[in-house]
Backbone as a ProteinNet text record, in pm:
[ID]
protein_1_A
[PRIMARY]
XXXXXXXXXXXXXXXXXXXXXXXXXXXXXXXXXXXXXXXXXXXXXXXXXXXXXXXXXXXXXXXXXXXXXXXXXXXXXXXXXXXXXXXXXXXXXXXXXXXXXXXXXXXXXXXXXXXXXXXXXXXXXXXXXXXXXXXXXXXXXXXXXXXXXXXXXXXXXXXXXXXXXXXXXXXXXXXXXXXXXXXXXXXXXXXXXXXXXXXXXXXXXXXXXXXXXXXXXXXX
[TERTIARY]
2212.3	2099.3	2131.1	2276.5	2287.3	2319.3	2337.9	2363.4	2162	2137.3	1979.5	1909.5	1914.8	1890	1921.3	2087.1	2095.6	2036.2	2013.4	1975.9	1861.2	1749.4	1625	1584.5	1701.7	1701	1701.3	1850.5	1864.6	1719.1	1678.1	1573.3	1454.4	1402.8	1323.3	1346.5	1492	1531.2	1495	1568.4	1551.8	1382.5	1317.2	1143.5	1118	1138.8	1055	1159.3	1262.1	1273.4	1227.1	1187.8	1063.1	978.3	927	785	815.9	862.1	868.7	921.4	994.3	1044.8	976	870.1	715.6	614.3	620.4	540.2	548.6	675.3	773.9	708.2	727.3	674.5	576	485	333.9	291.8	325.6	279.7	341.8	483.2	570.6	439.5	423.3	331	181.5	94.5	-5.4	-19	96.9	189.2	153.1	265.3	245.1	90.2	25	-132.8	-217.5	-169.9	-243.6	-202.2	-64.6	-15.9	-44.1	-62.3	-179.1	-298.1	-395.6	-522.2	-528.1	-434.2	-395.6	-359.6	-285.4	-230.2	-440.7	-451.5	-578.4	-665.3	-692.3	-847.6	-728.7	-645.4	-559.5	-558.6	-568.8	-556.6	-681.9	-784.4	-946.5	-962.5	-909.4	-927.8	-904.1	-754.4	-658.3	-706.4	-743.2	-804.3	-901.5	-1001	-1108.2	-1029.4	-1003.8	-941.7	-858.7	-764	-727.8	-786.1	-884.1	-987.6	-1089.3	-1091.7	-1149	-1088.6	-950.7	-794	-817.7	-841.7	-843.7	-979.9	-1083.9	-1174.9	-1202.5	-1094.8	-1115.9	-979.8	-858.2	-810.7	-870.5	-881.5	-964.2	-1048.3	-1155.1	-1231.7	-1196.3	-1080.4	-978.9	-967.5	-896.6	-837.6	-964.9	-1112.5	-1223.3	-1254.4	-1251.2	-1286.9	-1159.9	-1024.6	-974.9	-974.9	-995.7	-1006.8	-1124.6	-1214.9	-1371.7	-1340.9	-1319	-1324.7	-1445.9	-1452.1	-1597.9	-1571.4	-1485.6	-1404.5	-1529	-1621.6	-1753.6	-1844.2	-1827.9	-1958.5	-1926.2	-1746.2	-1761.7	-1597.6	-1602.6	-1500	-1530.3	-1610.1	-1637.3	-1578.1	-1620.6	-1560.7	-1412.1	-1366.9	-1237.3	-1193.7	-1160.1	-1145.7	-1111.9	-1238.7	-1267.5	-1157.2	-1137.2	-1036.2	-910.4	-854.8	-741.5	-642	-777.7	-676.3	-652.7	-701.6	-654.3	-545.5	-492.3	-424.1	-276.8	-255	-101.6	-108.7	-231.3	-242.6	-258	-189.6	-191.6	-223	-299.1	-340.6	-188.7	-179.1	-2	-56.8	44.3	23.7	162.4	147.1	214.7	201.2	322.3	269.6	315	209	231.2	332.5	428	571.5	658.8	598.6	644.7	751.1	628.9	657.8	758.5	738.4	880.3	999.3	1012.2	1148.2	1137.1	1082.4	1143.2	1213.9	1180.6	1216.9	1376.4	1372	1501.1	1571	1541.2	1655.8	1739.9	1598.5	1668.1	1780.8	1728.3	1830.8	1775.3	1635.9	1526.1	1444.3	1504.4	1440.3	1463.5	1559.4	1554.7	1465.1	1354.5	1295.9	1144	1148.8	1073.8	1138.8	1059.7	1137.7	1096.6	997.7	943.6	1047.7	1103.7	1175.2	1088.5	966.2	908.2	805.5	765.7	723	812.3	956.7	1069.2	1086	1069.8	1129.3	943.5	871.9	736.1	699.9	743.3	757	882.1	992.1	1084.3	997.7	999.6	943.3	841.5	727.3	603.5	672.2	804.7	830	962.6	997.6	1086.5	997.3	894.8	787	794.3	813.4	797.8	883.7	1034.3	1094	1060.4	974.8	930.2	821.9	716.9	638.7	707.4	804.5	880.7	953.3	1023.7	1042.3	929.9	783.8	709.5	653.9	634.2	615.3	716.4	819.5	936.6	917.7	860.1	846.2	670.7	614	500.8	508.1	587.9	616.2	689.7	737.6	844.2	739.3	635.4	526.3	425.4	412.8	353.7	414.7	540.2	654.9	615.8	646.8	609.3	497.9	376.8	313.4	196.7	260.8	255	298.2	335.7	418.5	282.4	196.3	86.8	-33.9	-33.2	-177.5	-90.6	-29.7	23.1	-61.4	-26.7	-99.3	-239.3	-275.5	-385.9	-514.8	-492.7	-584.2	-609	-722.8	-665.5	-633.1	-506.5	-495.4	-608.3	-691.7	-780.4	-883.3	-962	-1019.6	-991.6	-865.9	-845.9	-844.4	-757.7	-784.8	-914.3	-1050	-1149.5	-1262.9	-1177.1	-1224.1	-1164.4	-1033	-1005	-1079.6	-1089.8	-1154.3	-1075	-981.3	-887.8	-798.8	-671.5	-527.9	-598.4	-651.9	-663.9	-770.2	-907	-1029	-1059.4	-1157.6	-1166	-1309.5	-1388.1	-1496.2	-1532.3	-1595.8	-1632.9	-1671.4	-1625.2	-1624.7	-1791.1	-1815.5	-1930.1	-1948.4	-2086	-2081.2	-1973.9	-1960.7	-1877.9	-1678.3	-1636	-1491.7	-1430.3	-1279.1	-1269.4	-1107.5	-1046.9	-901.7	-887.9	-743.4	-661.4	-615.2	-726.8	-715.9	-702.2	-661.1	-613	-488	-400.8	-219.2	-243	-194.8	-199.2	-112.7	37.1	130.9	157.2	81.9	80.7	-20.4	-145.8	-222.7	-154.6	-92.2	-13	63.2	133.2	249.2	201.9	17.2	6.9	-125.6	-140.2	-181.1	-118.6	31.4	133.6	191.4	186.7	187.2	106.7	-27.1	-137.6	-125	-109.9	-104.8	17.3	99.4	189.5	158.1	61.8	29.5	-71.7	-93.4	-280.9	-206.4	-85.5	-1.8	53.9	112.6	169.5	65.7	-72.3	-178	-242.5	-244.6	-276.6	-185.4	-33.2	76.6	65.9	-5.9	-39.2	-139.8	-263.6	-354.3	-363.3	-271	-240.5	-149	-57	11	-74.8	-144.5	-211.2	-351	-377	-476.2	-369.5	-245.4	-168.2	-79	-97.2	-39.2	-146.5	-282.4	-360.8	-412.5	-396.4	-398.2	-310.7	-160.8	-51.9	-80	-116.7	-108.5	-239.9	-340.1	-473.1	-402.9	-354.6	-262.6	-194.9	-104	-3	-84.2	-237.1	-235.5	-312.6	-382.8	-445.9	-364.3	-215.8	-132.9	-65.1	-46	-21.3	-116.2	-254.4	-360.2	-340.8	-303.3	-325.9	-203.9	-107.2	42.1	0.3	-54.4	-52	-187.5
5217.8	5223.8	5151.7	5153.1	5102.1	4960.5	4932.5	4731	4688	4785.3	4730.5	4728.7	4826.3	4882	4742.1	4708.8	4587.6	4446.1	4460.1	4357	4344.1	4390.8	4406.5	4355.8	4424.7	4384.3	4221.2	4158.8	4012.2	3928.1	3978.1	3856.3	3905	4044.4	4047.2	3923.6	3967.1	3912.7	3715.5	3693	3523.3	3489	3594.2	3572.4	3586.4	3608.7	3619.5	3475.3	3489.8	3300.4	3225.8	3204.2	3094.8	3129	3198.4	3194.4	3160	3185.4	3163.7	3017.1	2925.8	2791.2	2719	2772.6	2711.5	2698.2	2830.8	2816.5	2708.2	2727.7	2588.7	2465.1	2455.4	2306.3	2253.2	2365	2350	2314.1	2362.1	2370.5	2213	2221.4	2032.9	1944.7	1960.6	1858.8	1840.3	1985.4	1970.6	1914.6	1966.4	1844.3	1728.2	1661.7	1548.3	1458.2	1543.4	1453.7	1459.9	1565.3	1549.5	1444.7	1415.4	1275.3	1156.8	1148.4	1070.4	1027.5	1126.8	1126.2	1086.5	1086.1	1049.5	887.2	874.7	724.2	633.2	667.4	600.2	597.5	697.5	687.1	636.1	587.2	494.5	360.7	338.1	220	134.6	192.9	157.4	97.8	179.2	135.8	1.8	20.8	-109.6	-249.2	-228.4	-330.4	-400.3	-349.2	-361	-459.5	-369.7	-439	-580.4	-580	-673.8	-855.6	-787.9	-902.3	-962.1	-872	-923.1	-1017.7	-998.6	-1056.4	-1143.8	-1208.6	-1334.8	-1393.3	-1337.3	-1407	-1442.9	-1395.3	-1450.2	-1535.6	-1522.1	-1643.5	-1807	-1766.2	-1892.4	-1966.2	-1822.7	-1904.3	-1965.3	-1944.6	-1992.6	-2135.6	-2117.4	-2243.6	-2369.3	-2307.4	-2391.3	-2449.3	-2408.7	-2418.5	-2508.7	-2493.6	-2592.3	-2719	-2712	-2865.5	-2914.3	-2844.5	-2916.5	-2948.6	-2935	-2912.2	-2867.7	-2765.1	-2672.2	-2549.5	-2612.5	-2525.6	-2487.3	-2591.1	-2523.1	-2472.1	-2457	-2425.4	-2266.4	-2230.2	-2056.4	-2032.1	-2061.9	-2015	-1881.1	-1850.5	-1651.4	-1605.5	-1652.7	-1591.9	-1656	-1800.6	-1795.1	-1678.4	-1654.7	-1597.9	-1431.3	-1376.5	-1284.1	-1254.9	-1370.8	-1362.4	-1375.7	-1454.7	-1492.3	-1332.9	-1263.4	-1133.6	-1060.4	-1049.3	-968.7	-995.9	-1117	-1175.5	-1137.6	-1063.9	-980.4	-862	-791.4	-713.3	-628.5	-679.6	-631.4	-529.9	-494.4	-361.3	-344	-188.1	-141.2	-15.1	-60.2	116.2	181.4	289.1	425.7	482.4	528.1	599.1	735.8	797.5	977.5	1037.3	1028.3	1062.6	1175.9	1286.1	1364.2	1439.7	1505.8	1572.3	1500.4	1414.7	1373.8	1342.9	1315.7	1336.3	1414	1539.6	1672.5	1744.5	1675.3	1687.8	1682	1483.8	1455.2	1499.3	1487.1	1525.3	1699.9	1769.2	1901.7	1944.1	1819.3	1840.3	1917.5	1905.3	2022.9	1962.4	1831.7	1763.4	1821.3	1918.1	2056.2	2055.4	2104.3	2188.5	2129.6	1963.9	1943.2	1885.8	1966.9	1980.2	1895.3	1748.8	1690.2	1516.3	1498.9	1340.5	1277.7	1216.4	1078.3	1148.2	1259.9	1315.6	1268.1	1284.2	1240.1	1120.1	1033.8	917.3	856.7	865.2	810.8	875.9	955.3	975.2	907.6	924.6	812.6	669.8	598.2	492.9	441.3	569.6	529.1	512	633.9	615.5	477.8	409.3	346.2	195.4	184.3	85.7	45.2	74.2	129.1	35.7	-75.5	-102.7	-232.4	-303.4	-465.9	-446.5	-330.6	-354.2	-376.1	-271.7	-322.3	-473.4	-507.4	-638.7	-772.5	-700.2	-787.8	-756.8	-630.7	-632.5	-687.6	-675.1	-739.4	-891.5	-956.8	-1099	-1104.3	-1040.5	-1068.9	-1021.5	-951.2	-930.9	-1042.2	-1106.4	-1194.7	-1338.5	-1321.8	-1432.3	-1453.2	-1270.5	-1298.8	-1311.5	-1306.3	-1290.1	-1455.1	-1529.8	-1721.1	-1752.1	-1655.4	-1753.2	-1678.3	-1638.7	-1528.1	-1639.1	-1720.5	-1834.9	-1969.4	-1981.6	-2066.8	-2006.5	-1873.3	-1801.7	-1747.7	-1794.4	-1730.2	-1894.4	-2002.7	-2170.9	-2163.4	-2175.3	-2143	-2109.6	-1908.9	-1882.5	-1781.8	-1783.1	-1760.9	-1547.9	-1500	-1356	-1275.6	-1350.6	-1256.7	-1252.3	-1334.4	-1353.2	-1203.1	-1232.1	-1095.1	-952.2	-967.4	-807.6	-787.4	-865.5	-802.1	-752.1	-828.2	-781.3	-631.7	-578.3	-464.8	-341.2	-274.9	-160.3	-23.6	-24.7	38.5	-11.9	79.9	30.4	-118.1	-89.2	-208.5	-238.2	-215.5	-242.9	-354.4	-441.4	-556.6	-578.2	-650.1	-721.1	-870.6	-906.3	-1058.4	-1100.2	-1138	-1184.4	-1260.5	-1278.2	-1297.9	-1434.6	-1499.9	-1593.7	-1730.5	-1826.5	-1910	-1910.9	-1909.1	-1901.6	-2003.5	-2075.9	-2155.6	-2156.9	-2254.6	-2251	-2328.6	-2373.4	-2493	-2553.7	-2642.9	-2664.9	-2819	-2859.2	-3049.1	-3065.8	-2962.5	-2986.4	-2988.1	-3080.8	-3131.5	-3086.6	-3084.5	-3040.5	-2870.1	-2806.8	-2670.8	-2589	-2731.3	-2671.9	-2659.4	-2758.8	-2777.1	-2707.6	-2595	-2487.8	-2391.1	-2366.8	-2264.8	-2277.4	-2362.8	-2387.9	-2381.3	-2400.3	-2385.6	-2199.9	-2193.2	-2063.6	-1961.2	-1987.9	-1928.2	-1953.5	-2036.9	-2019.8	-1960.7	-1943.6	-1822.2	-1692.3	-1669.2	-1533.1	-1563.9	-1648.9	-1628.2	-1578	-1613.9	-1634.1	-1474.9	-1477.7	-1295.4	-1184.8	-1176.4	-1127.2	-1142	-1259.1	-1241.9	-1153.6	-1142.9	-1047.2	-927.3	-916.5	-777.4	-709.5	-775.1	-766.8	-709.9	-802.7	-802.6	-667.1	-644.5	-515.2	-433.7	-375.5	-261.3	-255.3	-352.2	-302	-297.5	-304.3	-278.4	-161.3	-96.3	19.8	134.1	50	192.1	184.4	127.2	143	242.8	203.2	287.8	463.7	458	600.6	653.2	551.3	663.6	712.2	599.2	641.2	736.9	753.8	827.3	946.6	1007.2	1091.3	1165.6	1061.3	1111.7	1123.5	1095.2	1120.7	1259.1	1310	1442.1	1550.8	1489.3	1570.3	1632.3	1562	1582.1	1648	1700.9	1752.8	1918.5	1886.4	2030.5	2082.8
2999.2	2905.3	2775.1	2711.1	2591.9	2608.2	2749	2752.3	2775.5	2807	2857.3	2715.3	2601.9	2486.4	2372.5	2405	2343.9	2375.7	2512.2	2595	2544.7	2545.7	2445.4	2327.1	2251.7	2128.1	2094	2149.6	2202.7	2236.2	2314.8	2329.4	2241.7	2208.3	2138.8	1979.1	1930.1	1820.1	1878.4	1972.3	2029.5	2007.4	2061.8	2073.1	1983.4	1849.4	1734	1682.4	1677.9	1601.1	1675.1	1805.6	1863.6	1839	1776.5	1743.3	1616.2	1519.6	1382.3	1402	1479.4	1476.1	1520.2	1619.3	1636.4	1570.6	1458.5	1378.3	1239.1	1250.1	1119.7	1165.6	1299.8	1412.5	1362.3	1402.2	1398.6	1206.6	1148	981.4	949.1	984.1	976.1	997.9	1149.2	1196.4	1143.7	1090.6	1067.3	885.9	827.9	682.7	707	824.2	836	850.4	905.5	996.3	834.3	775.7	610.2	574.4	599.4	467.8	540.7	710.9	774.7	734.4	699.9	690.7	563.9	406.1	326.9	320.7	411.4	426.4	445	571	631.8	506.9	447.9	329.4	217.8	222.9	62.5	137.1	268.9	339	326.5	368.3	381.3	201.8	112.1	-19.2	-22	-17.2	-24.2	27.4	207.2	294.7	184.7	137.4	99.9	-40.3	-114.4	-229	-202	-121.6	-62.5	-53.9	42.1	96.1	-48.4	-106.4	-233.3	-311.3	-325.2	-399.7	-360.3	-185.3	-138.7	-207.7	-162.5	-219.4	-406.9	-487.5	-599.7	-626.4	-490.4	-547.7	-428.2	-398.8	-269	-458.9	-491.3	-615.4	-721.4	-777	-855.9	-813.4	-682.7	-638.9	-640.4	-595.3	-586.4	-719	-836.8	-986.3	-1016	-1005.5	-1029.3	-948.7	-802.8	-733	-767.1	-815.2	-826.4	-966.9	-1051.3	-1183.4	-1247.3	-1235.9	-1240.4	-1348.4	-1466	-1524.1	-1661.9	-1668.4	-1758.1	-1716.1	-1570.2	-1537.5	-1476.3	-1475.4	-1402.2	-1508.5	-1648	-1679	-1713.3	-1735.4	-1699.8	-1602.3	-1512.1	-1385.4	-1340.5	-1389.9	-1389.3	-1465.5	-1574.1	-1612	-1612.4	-1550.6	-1489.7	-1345.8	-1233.5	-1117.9	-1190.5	-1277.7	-1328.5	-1392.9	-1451.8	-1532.3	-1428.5	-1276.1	-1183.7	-1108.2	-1151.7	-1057.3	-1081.7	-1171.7	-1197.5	-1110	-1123.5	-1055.5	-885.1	-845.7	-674.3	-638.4	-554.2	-528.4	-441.8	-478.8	-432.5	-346	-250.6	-104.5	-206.8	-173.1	-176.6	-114.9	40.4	137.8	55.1	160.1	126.7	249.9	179.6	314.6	296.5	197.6	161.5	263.7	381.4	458.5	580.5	572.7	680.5	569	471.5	351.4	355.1	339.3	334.7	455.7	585.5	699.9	738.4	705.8	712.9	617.4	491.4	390.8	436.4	444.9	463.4	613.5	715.2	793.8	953.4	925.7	1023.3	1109.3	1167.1	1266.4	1401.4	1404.9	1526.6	1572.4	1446.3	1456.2	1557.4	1601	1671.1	1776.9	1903.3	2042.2	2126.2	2100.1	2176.8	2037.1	2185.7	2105.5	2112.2	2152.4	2158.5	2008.4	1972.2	1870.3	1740.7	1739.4	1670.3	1648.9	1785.2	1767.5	1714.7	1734	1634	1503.8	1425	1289.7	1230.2	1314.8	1220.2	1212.2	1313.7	1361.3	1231.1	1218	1115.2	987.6	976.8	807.7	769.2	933.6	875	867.1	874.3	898.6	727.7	653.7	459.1	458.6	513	431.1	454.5	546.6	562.5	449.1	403.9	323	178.2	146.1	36.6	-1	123.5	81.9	35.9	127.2	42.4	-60.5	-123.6	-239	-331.2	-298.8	-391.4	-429.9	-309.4	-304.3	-415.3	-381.6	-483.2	-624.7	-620.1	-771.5	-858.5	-746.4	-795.4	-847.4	-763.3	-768.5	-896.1	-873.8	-1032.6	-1139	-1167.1	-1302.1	-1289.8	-1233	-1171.2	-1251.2	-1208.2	-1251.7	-1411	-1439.2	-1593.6	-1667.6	-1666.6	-1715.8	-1779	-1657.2	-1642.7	-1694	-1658.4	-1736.2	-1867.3	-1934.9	-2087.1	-2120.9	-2070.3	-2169.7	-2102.6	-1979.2	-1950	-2037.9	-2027.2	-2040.9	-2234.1	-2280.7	-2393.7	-2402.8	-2499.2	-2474.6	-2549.5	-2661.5	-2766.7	-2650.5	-2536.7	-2397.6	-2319.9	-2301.5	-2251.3	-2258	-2438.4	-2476.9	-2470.1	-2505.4	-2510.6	-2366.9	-2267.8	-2115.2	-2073.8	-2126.1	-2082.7	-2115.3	-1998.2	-2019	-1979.8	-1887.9	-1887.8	-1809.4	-1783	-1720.6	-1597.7	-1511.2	-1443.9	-1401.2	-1466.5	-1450.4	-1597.1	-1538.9	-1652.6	-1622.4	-1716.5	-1721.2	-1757.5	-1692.3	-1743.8	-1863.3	-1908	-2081.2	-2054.2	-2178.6	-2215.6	-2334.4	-2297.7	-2397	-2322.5	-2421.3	-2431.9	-2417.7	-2345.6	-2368.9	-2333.7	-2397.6	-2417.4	-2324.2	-2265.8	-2167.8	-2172.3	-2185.4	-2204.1	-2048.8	-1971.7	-1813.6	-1849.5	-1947	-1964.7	-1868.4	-1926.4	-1935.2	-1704.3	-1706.1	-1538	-1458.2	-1524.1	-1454.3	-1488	-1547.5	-1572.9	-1475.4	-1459.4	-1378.6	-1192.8	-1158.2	-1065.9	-1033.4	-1136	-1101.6	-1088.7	-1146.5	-1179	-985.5	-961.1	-825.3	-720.1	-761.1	-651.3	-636.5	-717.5	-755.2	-679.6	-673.9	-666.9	-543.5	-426.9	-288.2	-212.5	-275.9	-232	-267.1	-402.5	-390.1	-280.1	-222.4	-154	-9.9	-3.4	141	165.3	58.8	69.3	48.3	20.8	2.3	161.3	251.7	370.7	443.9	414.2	497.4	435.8	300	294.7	319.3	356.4	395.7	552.3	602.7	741.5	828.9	692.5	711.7	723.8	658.6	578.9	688.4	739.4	874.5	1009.1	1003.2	1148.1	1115.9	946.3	958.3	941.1	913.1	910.9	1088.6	1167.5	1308.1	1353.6	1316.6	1372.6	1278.7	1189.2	1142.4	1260.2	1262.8	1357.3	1486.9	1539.9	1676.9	1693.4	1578.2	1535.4	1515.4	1429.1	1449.5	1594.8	1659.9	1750.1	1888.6	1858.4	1918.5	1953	1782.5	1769	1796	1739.4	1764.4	1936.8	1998.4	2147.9	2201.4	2124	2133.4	2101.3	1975.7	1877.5	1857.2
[MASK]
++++++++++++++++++++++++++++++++++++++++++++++++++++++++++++++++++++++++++++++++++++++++++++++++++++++++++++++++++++++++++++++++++++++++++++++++++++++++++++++++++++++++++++++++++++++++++++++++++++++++++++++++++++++++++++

């Protein structure tokens, strides 16, 4: 009676940490599909924002080959102050760093579950290297819009941290200097180039997160 008594006890005690290490499972994973569903509606932003980036430097580039520089320097103008500005991803990866760091990848009992959350969060370090490279693009060509374009132009377009408006009236840019315009054109098609690979990322990682969650969805 007292080995059967302990015997009891044993698996009762085993059956309540599977349930409680299932329940850890389940809360991990339903974490994660939040910072999913997080990623996708910051992605759709981005896409969008993105494709816009192209279409005002494509317009840039049109105003200087045409020389059409009196007839849309508003709107040069207007594309030019955005052009430091990149729209930036920030994945929401909380919940799988808190995963690995703490050491509790145990705690999910299905590997191909394992091996596709590493997979999604190690996807983060090709996007970093290109942000690194476009940052590097605009420091380049900050150089060409400092003679360019004029700064009293600008302070008065800001409206906050990275929203601007089209100046108004008459404004005036220094588009003579030939070989400034040339660096600052050469310039401008490598951001147009790394803006298509980010563009390009950011709809093949908001694919992999839907997959990813309608993957889990069908697990948990």
């Amino acid at each position: 009676m007292l080995f059967l008594a302990i015997s009891l006890r044993y698996f009762v005690e085993n059956f309540r940490e599977d349930i409680s290490e299932k329940k850890r499972e389940i809360d991990f994973v339903n974490s994660f599909k939040n910072d999913l569903n997080n990623d996708i509606k910051e992605l759709d932003v981005l896409i969008s924002r993105r494709k816009q980036r192209e279409i005002q430097i494509d317009s840039i580039y049109f105003i200087f080959k045409n020389n059409k520089f009196n007839d849309f320097s508003n709107d040069l103008y207007f594309y030019a102050r955005y052009l430091p500005r990149p729209p930036r991803f920030f994945a929401n990866n909380a919940s799988i760093d808190q995963l690995k760091n703490s050491g509790s990848l145990t705690l999910i009992k299905n590997q191909k579950v394992i091996d596709t959350l590493l997979d999604y969060n190690d996807n983060f370090i090709f996007i970093d290297y290109i942000r690194e490279r476009e940052e590097y693009l605009v420091r380049r060509i900050f150089d060409q819009i400092n003679i360019i374009f004029d700064p009293y132009v600008f302070d008065k377009m800001t409206v906050y941290d990275i929203e601007f408006t089209k100046p108004k009236g008459k404004v005036e840019m220094n588009y003579l200097d030939i070989k400034t315009n040339k660096t600052f054109l050469s310039n401008l098609q490598y951001l147009k180039t790394v803006n298509k690979a980010q563009l390009g990322w950011f709809i093949e990682h908001r694919r992999r997160a839907v997959n990813i969650f309608n993957f889990l969805d069908s697990i948990y």
